[in-house]
DSSP file (Angstrom, degrees, kcal/mol; ACC not computed):
  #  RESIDUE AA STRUCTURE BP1 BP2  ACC     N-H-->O    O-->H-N    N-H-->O    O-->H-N    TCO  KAPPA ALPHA  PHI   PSI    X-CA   Y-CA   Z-CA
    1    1 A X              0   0    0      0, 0.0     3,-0.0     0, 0.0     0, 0.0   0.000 360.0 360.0 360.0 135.7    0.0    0.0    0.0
    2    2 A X     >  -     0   0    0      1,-0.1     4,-1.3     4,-0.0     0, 0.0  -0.199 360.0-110.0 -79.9 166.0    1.5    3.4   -1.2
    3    3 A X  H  >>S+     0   0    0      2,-0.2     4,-4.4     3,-0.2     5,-0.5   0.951 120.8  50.8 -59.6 -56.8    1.9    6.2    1.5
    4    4 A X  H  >5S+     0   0    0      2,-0.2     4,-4.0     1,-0.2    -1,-0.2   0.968 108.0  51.5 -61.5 -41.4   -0.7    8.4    0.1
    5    5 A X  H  45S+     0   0    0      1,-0.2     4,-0.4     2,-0.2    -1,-0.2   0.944 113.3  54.9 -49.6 -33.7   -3.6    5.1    0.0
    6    6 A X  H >X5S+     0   0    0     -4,-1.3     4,-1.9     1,-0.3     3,-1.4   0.984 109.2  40.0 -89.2 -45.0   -2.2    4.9    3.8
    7    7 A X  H 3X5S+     0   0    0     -4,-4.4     4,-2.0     1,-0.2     5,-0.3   0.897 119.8  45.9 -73.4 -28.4   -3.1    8.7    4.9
    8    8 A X  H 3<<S+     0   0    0     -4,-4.0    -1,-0.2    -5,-0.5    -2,-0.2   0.564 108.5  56.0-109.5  39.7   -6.3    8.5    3.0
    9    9 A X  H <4 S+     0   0    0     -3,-1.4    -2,-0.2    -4,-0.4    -3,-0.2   0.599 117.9  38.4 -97.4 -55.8   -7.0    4.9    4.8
   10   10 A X  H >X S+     0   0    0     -4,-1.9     4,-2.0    -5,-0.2     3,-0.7   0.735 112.0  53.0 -93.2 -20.2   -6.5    6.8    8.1
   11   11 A X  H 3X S+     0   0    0     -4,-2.0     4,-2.4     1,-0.3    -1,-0.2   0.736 113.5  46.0 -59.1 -26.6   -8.3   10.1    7.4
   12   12 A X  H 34 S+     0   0    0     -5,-0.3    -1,-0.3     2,-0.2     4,-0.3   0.132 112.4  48.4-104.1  12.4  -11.3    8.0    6.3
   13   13 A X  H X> S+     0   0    0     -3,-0.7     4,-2.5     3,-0.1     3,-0.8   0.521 115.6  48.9-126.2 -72.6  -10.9    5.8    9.6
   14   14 A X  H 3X S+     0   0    0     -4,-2.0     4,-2.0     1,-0.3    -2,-0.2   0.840 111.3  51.5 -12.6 -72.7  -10.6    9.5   11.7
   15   15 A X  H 3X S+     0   0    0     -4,-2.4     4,-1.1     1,-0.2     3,-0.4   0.736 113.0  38.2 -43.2 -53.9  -13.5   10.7   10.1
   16   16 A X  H <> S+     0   0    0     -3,-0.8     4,-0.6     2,-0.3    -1,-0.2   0.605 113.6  53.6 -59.8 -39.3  -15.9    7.9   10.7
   17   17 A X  H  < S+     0   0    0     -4,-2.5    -1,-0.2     2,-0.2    -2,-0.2   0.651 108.8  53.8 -66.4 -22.8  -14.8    7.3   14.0
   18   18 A X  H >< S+     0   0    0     -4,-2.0     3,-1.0    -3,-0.4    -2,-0.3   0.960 106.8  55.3 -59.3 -66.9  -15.4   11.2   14.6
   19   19 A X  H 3< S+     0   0    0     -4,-1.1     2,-0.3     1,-0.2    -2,-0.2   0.706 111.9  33.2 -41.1 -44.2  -18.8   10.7   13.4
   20   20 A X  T 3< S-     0   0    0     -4,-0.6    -1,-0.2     0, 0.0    -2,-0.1  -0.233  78.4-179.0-113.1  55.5  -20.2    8.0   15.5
   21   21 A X    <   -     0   0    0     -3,-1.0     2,-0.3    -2,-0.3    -3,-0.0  -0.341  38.6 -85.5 -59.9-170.9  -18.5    8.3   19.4
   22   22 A X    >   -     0   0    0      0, 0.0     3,-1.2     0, 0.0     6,-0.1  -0.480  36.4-101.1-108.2 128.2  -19.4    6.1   21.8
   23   23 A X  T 3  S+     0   0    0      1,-0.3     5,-0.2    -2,-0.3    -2,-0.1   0.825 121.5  61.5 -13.8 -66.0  -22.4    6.3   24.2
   24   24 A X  T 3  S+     0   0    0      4,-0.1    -1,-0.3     3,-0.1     4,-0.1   0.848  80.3 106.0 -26.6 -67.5  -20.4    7.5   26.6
   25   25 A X    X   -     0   0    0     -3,-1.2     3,-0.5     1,-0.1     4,-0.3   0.131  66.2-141.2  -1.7 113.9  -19.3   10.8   24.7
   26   26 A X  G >  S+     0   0    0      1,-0.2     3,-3.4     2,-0.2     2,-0.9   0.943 106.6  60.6 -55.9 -40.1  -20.8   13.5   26.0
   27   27 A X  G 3  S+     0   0    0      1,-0.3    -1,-0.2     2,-0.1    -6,-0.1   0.355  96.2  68.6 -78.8  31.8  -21.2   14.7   22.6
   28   28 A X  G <  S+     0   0    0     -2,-0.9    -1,-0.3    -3,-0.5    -2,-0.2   0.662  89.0  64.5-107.1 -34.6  -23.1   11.5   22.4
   29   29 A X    <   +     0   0    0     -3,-3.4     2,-0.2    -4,-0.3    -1,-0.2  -0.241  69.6 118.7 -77.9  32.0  -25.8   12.8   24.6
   30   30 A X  S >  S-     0   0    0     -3,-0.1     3,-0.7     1,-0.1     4,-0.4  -0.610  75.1-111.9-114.6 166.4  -27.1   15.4   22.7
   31   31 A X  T 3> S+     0   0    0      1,-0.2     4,-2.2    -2,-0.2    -1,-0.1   0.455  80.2 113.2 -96.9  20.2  -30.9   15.4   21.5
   32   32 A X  T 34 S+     0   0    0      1,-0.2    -1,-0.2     2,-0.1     4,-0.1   0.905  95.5  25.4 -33.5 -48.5  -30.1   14.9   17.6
   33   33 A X  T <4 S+     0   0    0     -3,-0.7    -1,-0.2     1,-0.1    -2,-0.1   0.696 127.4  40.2-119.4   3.6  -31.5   11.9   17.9
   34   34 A X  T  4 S-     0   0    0     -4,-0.4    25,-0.5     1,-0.1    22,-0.2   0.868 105.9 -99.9 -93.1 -14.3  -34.1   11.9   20.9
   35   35 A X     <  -     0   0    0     -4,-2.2    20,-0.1    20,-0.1    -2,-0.1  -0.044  50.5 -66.2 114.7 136.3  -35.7   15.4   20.5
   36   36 A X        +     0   0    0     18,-0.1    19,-1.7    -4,-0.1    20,-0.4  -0.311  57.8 179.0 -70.5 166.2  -34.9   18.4   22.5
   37   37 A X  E     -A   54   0A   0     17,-0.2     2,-0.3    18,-0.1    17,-0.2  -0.942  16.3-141.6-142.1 159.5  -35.7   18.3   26.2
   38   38 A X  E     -A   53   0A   0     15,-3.3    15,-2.6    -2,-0.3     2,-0.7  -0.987   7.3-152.9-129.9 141.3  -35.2   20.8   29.6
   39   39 A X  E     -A   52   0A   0     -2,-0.3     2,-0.9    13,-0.2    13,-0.2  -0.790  10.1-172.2-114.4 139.0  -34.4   19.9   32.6
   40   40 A X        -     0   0    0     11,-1.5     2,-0.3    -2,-0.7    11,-0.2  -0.658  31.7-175.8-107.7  89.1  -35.6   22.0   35.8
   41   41 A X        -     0   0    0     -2,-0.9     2,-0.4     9,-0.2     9,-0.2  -0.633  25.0-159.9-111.1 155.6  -33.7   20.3   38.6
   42   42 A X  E     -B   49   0A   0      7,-1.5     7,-4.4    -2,-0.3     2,-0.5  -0.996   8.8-156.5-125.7 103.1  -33.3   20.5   42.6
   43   43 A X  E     -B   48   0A   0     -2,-0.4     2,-0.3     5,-0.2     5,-0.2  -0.921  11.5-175.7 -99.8 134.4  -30.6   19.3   44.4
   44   44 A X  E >  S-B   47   0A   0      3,-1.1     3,-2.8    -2,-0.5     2,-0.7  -0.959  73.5 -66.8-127.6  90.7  -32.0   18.4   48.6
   45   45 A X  T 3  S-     0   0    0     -2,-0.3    31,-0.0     1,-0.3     0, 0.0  -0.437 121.6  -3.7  80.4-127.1  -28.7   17.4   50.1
   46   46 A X  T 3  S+     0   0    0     -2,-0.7    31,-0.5    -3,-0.1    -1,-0.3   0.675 119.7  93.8 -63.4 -32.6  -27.7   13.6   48.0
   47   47 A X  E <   -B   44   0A   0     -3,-2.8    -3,-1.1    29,-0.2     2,-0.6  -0.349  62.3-165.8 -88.5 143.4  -30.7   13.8   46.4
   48   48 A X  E     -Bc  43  79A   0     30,-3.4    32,-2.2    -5,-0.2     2,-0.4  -0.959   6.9-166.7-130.2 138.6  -31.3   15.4   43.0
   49   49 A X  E     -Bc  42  80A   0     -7,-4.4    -7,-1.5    -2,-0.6     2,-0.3  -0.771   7.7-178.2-105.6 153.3  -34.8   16.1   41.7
   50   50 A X        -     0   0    0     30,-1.2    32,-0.4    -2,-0.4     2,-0.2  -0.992  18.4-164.1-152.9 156.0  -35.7   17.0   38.2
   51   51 A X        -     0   0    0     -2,-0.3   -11,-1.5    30,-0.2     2,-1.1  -0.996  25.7-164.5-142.3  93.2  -38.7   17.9   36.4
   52   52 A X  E     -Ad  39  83A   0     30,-1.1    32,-1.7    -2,-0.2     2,-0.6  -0.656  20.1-151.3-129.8 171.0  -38.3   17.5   32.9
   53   53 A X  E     -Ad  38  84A   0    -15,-2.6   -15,-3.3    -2,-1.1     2,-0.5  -0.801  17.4-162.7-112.7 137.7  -40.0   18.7   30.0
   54   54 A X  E     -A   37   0A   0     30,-2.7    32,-0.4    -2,-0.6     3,-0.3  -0.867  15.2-165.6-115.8 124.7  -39.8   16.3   26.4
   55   55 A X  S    S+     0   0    0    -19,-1.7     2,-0.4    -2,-0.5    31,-0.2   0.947  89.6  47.2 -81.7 -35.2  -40.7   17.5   23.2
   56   56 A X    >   -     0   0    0    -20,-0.4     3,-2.3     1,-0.2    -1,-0.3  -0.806  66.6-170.0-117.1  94.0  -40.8   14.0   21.8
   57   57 A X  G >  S+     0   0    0     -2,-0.4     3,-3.5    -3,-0.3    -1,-0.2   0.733  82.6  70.9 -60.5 -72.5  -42.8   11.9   24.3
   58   58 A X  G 3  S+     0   0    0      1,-0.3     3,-0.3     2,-0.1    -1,-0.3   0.699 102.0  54.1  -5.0 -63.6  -41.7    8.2   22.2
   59   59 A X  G <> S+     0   0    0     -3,-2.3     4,-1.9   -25,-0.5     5,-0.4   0.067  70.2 103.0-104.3  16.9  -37.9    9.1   23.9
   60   60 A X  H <> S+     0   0    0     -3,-3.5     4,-1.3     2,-0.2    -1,-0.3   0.871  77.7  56.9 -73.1 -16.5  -38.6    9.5   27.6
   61   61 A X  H  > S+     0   0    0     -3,-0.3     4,-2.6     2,-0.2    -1,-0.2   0.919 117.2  39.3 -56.3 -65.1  -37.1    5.9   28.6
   62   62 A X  H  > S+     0   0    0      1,-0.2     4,-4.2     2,-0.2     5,-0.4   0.972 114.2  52.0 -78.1 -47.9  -33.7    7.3   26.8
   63   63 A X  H >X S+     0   0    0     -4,-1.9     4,-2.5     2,-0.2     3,-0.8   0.930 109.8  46.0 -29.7 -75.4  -33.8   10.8   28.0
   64   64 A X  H >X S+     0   0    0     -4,-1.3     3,-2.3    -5,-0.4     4,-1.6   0.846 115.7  52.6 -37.6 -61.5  -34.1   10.0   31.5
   65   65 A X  H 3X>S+     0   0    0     -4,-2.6     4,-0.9     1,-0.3     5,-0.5   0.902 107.1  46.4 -32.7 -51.9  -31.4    7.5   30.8
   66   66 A X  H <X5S+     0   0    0     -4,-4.2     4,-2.5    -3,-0.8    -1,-0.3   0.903 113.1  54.1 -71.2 -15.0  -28.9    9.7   29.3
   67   67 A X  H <X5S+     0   0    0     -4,-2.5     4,-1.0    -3,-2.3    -1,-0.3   0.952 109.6  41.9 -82.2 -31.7  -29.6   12.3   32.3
   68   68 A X  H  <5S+     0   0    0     -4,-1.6    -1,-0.2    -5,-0.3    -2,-0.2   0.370 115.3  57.8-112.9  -6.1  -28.9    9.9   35.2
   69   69 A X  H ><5S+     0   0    0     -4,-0.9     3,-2.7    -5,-0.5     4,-0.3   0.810 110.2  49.6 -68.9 -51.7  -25.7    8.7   32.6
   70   70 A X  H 3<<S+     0   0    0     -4,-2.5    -2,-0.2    -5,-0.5    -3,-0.1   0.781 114.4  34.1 -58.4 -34.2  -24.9   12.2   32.9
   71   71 A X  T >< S+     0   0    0     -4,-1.0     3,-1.4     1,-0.1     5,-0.5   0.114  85.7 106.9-106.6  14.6  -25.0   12.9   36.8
   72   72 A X  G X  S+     0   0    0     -3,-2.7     3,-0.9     1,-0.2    -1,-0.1   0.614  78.1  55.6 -54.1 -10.2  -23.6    9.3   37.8
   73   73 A X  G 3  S+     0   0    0     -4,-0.3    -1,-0.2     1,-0.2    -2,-0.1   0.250  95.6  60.7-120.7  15.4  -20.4   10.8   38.7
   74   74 A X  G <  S-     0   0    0     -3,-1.4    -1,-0.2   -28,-0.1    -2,-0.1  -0.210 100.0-143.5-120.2  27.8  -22.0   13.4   41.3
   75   75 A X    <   -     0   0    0     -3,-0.9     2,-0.2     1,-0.1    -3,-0.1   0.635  21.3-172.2   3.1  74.8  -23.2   10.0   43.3
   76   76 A X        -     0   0    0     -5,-0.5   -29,-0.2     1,-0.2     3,-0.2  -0.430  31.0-131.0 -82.2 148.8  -26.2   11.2   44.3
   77   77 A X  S    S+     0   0    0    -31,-0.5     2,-0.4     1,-0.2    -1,-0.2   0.977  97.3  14.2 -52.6 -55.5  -28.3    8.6   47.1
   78   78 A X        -     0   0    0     -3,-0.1   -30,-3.4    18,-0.1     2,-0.5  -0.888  54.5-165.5-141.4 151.9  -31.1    9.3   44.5
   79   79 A X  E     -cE  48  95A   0     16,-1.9    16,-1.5    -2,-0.4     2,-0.4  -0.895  18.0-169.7-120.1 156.3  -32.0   10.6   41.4
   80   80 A X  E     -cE  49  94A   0    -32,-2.2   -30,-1.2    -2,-0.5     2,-0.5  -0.991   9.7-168.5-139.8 117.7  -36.0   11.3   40.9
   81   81 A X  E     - E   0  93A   0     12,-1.1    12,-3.0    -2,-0.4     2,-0.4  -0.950  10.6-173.9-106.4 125.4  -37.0   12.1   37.3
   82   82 A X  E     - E   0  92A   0     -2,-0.5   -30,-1.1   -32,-0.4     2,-0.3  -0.805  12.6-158.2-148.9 117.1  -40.2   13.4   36.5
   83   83 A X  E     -dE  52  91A   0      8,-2.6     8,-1.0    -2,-0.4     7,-0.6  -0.655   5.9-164.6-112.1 141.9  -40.9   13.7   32.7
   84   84 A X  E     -dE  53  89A   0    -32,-1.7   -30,-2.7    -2,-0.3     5,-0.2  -0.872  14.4-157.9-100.0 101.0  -43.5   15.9   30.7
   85   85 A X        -     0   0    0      3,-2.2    27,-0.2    -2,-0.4     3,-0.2  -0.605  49.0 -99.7 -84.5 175.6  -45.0   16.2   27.5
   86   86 A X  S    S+     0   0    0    -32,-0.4    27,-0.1     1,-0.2    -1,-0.1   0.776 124.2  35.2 -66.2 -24.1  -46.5   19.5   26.5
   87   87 A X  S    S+     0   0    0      1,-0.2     2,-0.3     2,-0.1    -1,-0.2   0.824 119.8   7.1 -90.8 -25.0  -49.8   17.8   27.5
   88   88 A X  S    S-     0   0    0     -3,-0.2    -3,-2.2     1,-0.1    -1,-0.2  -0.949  70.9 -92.1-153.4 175.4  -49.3   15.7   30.2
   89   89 A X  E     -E   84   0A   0     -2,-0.3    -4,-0.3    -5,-0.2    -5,-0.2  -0.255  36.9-177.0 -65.4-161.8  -47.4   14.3   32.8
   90   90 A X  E     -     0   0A   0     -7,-0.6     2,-0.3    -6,-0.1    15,-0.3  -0.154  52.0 -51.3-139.0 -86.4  -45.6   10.6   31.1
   91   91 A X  E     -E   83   0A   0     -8,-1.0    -8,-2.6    13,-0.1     2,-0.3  -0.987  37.5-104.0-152.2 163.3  -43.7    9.0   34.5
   92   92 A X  E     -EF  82 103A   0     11,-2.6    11,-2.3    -2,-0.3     2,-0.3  -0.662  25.1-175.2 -54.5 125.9  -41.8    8.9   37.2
   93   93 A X  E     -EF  81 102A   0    -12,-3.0   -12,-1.1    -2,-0.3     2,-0.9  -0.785   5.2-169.9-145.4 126.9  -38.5    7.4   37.6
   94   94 A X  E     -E   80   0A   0      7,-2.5   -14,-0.2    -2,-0.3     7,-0.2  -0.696   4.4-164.8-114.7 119.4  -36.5    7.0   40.4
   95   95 A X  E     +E   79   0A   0    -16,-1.5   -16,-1.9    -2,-0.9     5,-0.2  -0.581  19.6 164.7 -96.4 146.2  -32.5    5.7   40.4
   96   96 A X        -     0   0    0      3,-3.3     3,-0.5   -18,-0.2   -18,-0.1  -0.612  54.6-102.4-140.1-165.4  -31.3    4.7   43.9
   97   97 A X  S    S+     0   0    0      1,-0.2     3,-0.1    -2,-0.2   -20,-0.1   0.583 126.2  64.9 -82.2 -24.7  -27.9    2.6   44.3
   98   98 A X  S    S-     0   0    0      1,-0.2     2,-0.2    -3,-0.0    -1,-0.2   0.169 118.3 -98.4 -71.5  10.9  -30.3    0.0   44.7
   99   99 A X        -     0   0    0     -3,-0.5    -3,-3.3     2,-0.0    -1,-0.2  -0.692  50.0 -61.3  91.6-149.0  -31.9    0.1   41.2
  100  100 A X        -     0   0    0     -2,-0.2     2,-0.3    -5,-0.2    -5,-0.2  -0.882  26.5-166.8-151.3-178.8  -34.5    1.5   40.0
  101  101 A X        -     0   0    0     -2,-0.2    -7,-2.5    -7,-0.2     2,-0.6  -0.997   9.9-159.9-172.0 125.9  -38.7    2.4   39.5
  102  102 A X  E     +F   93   0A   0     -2,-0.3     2,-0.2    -9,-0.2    -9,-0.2  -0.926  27.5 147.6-128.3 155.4  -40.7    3.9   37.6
  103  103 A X  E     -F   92   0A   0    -11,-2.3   -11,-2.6    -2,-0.6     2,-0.1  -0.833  47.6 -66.6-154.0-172.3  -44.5    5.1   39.0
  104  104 A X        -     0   0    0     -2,-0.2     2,-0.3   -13,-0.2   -13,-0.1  -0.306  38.9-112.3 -88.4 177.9  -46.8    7.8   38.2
  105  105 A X        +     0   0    0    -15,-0.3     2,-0.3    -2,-0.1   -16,-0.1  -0.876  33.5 179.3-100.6 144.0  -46.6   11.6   38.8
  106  106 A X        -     0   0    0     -2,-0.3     0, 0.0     1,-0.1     0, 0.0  -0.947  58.9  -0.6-132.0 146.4  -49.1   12.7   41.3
  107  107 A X  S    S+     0   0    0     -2,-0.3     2,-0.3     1,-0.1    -1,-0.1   0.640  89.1 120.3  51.4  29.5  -49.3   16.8   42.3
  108  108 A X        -     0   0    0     -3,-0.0     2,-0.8     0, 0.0    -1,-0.1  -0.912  63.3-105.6-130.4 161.0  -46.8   18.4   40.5
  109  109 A X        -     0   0    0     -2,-0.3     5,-0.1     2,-0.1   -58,-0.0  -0.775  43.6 -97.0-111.3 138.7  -46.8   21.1   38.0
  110  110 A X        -     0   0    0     -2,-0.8     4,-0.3     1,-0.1   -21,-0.1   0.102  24.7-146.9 -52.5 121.4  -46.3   20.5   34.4
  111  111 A X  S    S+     0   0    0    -29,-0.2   -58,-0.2     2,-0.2     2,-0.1   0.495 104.3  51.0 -44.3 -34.0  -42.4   21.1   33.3
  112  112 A X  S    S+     0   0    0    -27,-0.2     2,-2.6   -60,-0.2   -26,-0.1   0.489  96.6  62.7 -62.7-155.8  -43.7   22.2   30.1
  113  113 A X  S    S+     0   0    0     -2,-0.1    -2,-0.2   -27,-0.1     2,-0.2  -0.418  94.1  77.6 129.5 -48.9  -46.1   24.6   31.5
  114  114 A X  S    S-     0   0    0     -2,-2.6     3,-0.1    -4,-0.3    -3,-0.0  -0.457  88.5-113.8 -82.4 144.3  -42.9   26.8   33.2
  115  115 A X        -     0   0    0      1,-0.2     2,-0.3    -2,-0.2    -1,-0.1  -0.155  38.8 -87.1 -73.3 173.1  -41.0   29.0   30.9
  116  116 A X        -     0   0    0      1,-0.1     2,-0.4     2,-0.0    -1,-0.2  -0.458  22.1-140.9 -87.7 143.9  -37.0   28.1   30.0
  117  117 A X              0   0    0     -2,-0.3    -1,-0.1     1,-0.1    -2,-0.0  -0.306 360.0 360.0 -87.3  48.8  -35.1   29.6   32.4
  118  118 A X              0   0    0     -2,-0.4    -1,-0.1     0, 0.0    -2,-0.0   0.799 360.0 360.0 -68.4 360.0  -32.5   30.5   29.0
């Protein structure tokens, strides 16, 4: 293989590998593919609470997921998710070290409803 096939053998490897990171990746977390979302969140102590609001209702399972990806490394005892379409509540979900739950939302006011804090 000539020198030049071998640099555009590894630009084309770069590139592609640029293109898809890793789950991990923060830039991996971004809502290209889930929809944008906001999160209105509370920290009490260990605990963090969050309220968040989903534009695409289909992707609350992965949101919640990528958020509680996102704040593993602030060990909280618990994270409490509670996600919103522009009409209604959707669920609860709550991460403990102990697993996790998901239940309804009861009494709270619609994450959607409050304006973005930009």
């Amino acid at each position: 293989m000539s020198r030049g096939s071998l640099l555009i053998a590894a630009a084309a490897l770069l590139t592609a590998s640029a293109c898809t990171p890793p789950q991990t990746d923060i830039v991996a977390t971004t809502t290209e593919d889930v929809g944008d979302y906001r999160l209105i969140q509370t920290v009490e102590g260990r605990r963090l609470l969050g309220r968040v609001c989903v534009a695409n209702p289909t992707h609350a399972d992965e949101i919640a997921r990528r958020i509680v990806q996102q704040v593993a490394s602030m060990h909280y005892e618990q994270v409490q998710l509670e996600l919103y379409a522009q009409s209604a509540p959707l669920r609860l979900y709550v991460w403990t070290p102990n697993g996790e739950r998901e239940g309804s939302i009861e009494n709270s006011r619609n994450a959607c409803a409050e304006p973005a804090g930009d």
